[in-house]
N, C-alpha and C positions, 0 to 999 in steps of 0.2 A: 389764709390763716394768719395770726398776727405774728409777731416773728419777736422773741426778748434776746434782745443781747449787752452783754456788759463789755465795755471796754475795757484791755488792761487788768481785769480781773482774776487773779487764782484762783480756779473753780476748786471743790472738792467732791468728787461723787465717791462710787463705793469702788472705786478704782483698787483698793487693796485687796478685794475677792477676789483678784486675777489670780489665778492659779499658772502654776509651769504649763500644764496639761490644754489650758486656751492660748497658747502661742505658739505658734507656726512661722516656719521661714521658708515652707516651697509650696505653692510657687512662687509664692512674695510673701515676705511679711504680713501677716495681721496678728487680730486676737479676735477670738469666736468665743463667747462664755452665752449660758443659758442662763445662770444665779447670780447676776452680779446683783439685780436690787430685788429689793423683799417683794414677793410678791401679792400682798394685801395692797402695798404702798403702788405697785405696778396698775393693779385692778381700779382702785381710785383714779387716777389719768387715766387711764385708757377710757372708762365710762364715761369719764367729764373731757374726754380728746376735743371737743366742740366748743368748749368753756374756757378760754387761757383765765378767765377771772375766775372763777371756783378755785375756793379754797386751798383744795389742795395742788392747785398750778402754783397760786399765789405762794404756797408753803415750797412745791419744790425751787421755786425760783431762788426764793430770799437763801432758802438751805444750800443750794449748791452753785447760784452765782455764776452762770454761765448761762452763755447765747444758745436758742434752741429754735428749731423747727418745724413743724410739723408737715411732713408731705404727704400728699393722699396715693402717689404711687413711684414705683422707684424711676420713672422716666425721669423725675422731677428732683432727683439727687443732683446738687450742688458738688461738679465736680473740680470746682474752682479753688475750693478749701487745701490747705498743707494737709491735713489731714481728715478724711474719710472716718466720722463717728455717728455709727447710726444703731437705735433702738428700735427694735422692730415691734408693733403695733400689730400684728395680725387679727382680723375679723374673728370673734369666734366661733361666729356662721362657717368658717371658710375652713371645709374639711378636706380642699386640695393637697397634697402635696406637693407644696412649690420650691423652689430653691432660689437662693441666689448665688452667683458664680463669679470667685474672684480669680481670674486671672484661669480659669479655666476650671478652679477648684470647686465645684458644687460644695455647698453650708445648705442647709435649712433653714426656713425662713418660719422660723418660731416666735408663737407670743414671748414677751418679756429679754429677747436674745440681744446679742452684742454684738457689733463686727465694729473693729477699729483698724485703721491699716494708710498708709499712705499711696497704696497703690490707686489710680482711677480706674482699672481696669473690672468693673464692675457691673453684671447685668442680673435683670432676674428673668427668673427659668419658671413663667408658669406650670401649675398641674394641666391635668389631659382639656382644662377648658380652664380659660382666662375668668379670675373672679373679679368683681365691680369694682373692689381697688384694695390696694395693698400698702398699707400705711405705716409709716415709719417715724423715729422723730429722727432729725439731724441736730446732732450736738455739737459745738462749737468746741475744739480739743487745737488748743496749738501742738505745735514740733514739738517743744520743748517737754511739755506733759506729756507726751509719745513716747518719746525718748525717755525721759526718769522713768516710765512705767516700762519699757522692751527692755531698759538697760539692765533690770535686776536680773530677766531671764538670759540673757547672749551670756554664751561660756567662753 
């Protein structure tokens, strides 16, 4: 897949739909949100997931200015990154229930969903049978955009 990233760039996605309610500190830190992007705008990239030149790849790029990638299964998570930011792509063939599991925490691995977190301890948890792949995009989040977003919710 082709891979866009911007150097040095301050992205801005819908990072202020975080709610209190998607931030979690055990067993590690992350954020899990179902609603953070519209999902009309979701369904577009998902269908065009094969196209980074359509349209509206081309529109989310310019709009939110940040490095992105798309993997075809979570073996292929990039766990080399400060921080762990992934958009989940799920099939809508794929009527498994599968999870993915941070740090021991089973999450749901929903269309349209969010897991952000610094932890690498990361796996997914097929349903009763392994579906043909399980697709995600990896977003490019430094520390620092981590941090101004956890730091509103820490008390």
């Amino acid at each position: 897949m082709e891979e866009r990233t911007h150097q040095s760039v301050q992205f801005i996605m819908n990072w202020e739909r975080i709610r209190p309610n998607n931030y979690y500190t055990e067993p590690v830190e992350y954020i899990y949100a179902l609603t953070l992007f519209d999902t009309k705008e979701y369904d577009k990239l998902y269908e065009n997931q094969n196209n980074f030149n359509h349209s509206c790849w081309l529109d989310f790029d310019a709009k939110h200015r940040m490095g992105f990638e798309l993997k075809e299964d979570f073996y292929d998570i990039n766990t080399n990154k400060e921080v762990i930011c992934l958009w989940f792509f799920k099939e809508r063939s794929d009527r498994k229930l599968s999870h993915v599991s941070i740090a021991g925490k089973k999450l749901g691995y929903h269309p349209n969903a969010f897991l952000i977190t610094t932890s690498k301890d990361i796996e997914f948890i097929p349903g009763k049978s392994r579906y043909i792949r399980n697709p995600f995009l990896q977003l490019d989040m430094t520390l620092k955009t981590y941090s101004e977003i956890v730091n509103q919710f820490q008390k």
